[in-house]
C-alpha positions, 0 to 999 in steps of 0.5 A: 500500500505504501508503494501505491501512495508513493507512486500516486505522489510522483507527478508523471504526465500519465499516471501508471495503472497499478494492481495489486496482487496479495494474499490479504483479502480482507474486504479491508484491506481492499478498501486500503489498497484502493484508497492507496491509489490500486487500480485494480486488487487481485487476491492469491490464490489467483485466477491467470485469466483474471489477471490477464483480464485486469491487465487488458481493462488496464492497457484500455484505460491507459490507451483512452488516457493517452488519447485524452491527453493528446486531446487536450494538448491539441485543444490547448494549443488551439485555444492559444492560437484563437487568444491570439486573435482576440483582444484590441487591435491597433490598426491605423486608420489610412492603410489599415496596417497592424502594429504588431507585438514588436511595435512594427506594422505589418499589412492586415493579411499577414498579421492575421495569416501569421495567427491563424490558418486563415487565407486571404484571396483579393478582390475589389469591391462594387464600391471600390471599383466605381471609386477608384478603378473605373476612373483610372480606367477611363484615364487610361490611354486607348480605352473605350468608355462605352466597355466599361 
């Protein structure tokens, strides 16, 4: 039971899956055993196949505790990647860049293209075509007004 207890009291990533085998079989001595940190309590004189049974429940509890663990490091690691993308940010109001952590200022796209898996694909607006691109094709030498 000591061995148990000073198992459980090392911190490891994942904990061990722990059966004791013993020849006290004292409805007692099972509680102790189990509130010493066993997972599992096999009495002697013991069945092989009951062993082989408990190890099996063990390797599956330890395989779904590995893929939790995995789980939550993925999920951690994604909930880092959306606090960067919250907060205020300082955006300057002609050009719209950022100014990034290094006080730098760094266009829209990238700042965000370098905190999340976003994809930026350019276009131009109704808004802005009629503002800005239809006059400086107007302007433009040879064109025909009537095509656009």
């Amino acid at each position: 039971m000591e061995l148990c207890r000073k198992i459980r009291q090392n911190p490891q990533t994942l904990p061990p899956y722990l059966i004791v085998l013993t020849a006290r079989s004292d409805k007692e001595d099972v509680v102790s055993g189990l509130t010493a940190g066993a997972d599992g309590y096999i009495t002697k004189p013991f069945s092989r196949a009951e062993l082989l049974a408990r190890v099996q429940v063990g390797v599956r509890i330890v395989g779904l505790q590995t893929s939790l663990a995995a789980r939550i490091a993925e999920l951690e690691g994604a909930r880092a990647r959306v606090k960067q993308l919250q907060g205020l940010l300082p955006i300057c109001s002609y050009c719209k860049k950022i100014r990034n952590d290094r006080n730098g200022w760094q266009q829209l796209e990238n700042h965000i293209g370098e905190r999340s898996e976003a994809q930026f694909g350019h276009t131009i607006c109704p808004d802005c075509f009629e503002r800005v691109v239809r006059p400086e094709l107007e302007n433009f030498p040879g064109s025909a007004k009537k095509d656009l």
